[in-house]
C-alpha positions in Angstrom: 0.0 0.0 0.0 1.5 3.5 -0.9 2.3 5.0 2.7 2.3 8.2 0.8 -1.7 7.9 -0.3 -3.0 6.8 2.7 -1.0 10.2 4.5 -2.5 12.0 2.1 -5.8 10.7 2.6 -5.9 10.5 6.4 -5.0 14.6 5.9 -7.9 15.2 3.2 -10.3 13.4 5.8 -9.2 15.7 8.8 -9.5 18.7 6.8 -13.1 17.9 6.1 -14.3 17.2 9.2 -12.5 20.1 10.3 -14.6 22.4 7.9 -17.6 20.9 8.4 -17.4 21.3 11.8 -16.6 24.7 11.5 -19.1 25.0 9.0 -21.9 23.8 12.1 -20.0 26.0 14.3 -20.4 29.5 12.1 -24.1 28.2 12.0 -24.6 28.9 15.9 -28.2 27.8 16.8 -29.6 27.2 13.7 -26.7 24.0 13.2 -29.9 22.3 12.3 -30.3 23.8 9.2 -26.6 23.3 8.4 -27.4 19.2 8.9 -30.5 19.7 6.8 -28.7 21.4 4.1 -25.4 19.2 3.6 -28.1 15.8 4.2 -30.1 17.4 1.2 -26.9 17.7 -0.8 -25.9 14.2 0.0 -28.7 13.2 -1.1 -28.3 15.0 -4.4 -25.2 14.2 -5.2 -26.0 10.8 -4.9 -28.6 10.4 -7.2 -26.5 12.6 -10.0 -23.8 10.2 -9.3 -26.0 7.1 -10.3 -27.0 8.6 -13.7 -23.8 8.7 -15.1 -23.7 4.9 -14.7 -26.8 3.6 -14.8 -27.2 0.7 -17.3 -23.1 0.1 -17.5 -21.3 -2.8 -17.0 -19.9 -3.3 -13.7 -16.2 -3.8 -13.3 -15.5 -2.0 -16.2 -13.2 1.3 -15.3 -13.9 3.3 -18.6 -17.4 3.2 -18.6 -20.3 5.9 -17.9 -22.5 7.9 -19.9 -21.8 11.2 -22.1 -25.1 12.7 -21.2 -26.4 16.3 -23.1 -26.8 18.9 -20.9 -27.3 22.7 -22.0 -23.9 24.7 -21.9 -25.0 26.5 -18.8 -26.2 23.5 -16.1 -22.8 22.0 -17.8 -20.8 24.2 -16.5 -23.2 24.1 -12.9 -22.0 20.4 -12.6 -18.4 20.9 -14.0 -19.0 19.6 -17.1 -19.2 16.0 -15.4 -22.2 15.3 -17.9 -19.2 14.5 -19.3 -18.6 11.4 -17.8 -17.1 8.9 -19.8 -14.5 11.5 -21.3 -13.5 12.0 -17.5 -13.2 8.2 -16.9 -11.0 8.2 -19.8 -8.9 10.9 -18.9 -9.2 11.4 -15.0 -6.5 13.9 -14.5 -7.8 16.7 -17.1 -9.4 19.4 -15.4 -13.1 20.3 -15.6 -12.7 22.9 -17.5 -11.5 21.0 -20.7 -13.7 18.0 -21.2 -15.7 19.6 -23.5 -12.6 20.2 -25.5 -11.5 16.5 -25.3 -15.2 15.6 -26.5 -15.1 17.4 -29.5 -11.5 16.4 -30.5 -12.3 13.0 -29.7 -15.7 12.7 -32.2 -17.6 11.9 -29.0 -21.2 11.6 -29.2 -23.7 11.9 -26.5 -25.6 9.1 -25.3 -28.8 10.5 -24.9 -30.0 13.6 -22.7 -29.5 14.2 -18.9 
């Protein structure tokens, strides 16, 4: 196991928690809210997760939908409509998937 990874992971977990308890902190009395809000976004980002995926083979690294998405809630989600381009190219940055989808004669798989 890369000693180095699981540093680095151990210090990306403590700096969440950190934050979000912060977060609850800067919140004061109405912490309540705060839980309500990052459960509701949980629960969002879960469910968007799932589409990108939904109907591919399991196992298989490189797989996950292309799905259309208007320029504008595109750039809202980082362009990860853009799924499979970002499986196939993890480390490119948000920013230029859409540019890797049009050099690559990508099409989309159907609509989001």
């Amino acid at each position: 196991m890369d000693e180095t990874l699981v540093r680095q992971t151990h210090i990306d977990g403590l700096v969440i928690c950190l934050i979000l308890s912060f977060s609850a902190y800067c919140f004061g009395r109405h912490w309540l809210m705060f839980a309500a809000l990052l459960m509701g976004r949980t629960l969002l980002v879960s469910l968007h997760d799932n589409v990108y995926h939904y109907g591919t083979p399991v196992g298989v690294a490189v797989s996950g939908h292309n799905l259309f998405m208007p320029k504008f809630f595109a750039t809202l989600v980082l362009n990860f409509n853009l799924h499979r381009i970002h499986h196939e190219h993890p480390n490119v940055p948000w920013i230029e998937l859409p540019d890797y989808f049009a050099r690559q004669s990508e099409t989309y798989d159907q609509n989001f």
